[in-house]
N, C-alpha and C positions, 0 to 999 in steps of 0.2 A: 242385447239388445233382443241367475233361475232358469231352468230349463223349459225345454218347449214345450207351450202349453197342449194338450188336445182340442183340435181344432170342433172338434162334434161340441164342445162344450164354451162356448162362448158364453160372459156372463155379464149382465151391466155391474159398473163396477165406476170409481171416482173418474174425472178425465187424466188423476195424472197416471191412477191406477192402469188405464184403459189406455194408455200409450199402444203405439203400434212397432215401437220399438225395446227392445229387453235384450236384456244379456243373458250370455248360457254362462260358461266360466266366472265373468268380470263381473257379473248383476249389474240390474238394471240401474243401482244408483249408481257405480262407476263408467256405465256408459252415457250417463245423463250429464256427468262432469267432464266426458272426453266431448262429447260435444257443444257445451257451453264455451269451454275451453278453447278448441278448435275455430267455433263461430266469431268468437270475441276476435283470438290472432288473425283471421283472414280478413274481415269486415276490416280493422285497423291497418292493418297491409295495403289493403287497399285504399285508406283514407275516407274510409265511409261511414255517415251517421247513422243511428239509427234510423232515421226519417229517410235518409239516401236509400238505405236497404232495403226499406218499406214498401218504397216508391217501384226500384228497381223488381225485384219479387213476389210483390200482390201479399205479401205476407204482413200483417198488421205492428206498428212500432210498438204496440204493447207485447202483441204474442214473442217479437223477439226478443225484448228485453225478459221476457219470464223464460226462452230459452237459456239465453247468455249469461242468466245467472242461477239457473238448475232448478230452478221453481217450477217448470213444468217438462214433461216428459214429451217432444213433437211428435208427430204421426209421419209417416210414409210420405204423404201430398205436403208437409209443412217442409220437411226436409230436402223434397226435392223441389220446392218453393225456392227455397234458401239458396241451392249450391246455383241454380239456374242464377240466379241474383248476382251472386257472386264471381258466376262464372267458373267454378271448380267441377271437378266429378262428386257424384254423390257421397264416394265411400272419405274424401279428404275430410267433411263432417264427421267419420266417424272415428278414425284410426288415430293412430302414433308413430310420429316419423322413425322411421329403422334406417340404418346405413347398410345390414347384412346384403351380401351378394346373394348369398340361399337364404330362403324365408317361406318357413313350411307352416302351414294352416291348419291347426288338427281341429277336426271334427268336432270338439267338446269347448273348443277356443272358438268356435267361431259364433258372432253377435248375430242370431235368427230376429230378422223382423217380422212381427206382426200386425196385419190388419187389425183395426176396435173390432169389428164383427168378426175374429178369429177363424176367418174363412179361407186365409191369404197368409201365408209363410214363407222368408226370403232365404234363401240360408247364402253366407259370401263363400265365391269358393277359392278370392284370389286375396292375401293379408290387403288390408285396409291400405290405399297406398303404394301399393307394388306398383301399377300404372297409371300416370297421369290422363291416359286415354281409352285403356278398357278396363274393364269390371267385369266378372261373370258370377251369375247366381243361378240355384237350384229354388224354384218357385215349386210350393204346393197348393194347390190348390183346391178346397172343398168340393165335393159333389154338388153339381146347380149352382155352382155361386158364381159371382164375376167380381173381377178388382178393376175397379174405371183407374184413369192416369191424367192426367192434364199433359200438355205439350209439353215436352223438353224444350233442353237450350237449342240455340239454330243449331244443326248439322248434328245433332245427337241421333244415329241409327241403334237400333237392336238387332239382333236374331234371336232367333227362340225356334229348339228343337223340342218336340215331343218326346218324353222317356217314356212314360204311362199312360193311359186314359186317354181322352181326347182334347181337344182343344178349338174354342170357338172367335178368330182372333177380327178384331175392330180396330180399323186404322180409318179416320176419319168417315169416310162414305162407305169404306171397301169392306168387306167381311171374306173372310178366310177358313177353311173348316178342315183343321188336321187333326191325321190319328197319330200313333204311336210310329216314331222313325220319320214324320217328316218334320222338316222344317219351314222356316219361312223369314225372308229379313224385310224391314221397314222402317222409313224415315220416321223417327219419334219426338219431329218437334209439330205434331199433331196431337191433336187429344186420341188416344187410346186406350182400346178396354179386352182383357182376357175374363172369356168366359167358359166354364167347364160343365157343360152339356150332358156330361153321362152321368151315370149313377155311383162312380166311385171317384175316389180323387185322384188328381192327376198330377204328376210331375213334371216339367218343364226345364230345358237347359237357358238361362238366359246368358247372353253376351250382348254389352250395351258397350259402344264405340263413341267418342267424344269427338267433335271436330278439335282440330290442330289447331 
């Protein structure tokens, strides 16, 4: 979700080409079919149409029907369109159900998302799945660049701790301005946006919590 690309090097490229998601280990076409796959069972799970999902989501009934059947590659904003819709965590679109009690994530296994402007890198640091309710990611971020967010679902909070660089954090009105070693937690069913201020790039601990 082919290996990660170099962010300094972003390039226009086809839209399915220019997905903001790719796989490291599994490549990008078999993570195009875990999430077709995934979208299809939950959407039916629930008893909903295309048009139902549509409505629900702000996500357009054509754009998901070219998800649901691997014809196009979604972005970051389309994805977490979809689980808001749906009502699931983001990572249920992406993963495969495991019964393991231990369930280890190696570093070359895990599905890195990216930004179109290759600006913005997600890495998972928890298997796909492990928890119905958190998620934690290692965000990079370019030098000067920012990744906007649309609101989450109700009651969806993050934290986000600084590992490197700085960070310029936008939660609705509020602006935030951490360096390396702080953190900061916030309700994220606001529109919000990470911006990276300094001259090098920055790392970030994310931890995003789902309401119950």
């Amino acid at each position: 979700m082919a290996k990660p690309v170099k962010m300094s090097n972003p390039s226009a490229r086809s839209v399915a080409a220019s997905s903001e998601v790719e796989g490291d280990e599994i490549g990008a076409a078999e993570l195009t079919r875990r999430v077709a796959d995934n979208l299809r069972a939950l959407r039916k799970q629930r008893d909903l149409s295309l048009d139902d999902l549509a409505a629900r989501s702000g996500v357009s009934r054509a754009t998901l029907s070219q998800v649901e059947t691997s014809k196009t590659n979604p972005t970051i904003a389309i994805l977490w369109k979809i689980s808001a819709g749906l009502g699931v965590p983001f990572a249920a679109l992406l993963g495969e159900e495991r019964v393991e009690r231990l369930r280890v994530l190696r570093r070359g296994d895990a599905q890195v998302l990216r930004s179109a402007d290759g600006k913005l890198e997600s890495r998972p640091l928890t298997p796909a799945g492990a928890s119905p309710q958190v998620e934690c990611y290692e965000l990079r971020l370019a030098p000067r660049a920012l990744s906007r967010s649309d609101a989450h679902a109700k009651g969806t909070s993050e934290s986000l701790t600084v590992l490197t660089g700085t960070l310029r954090l936008h939660v609705g009105d509020q602006v935030a301005e951490l360096a390396a070693g702080d953190s900061a937690y916030f309700e994220a069913d606001v529109a919000h946006t990470y911006e990276n201020p300094g001259r090098v790039e920055a790392r970030y601990l994310n931890v995003i919590v789902y309401a119950r």
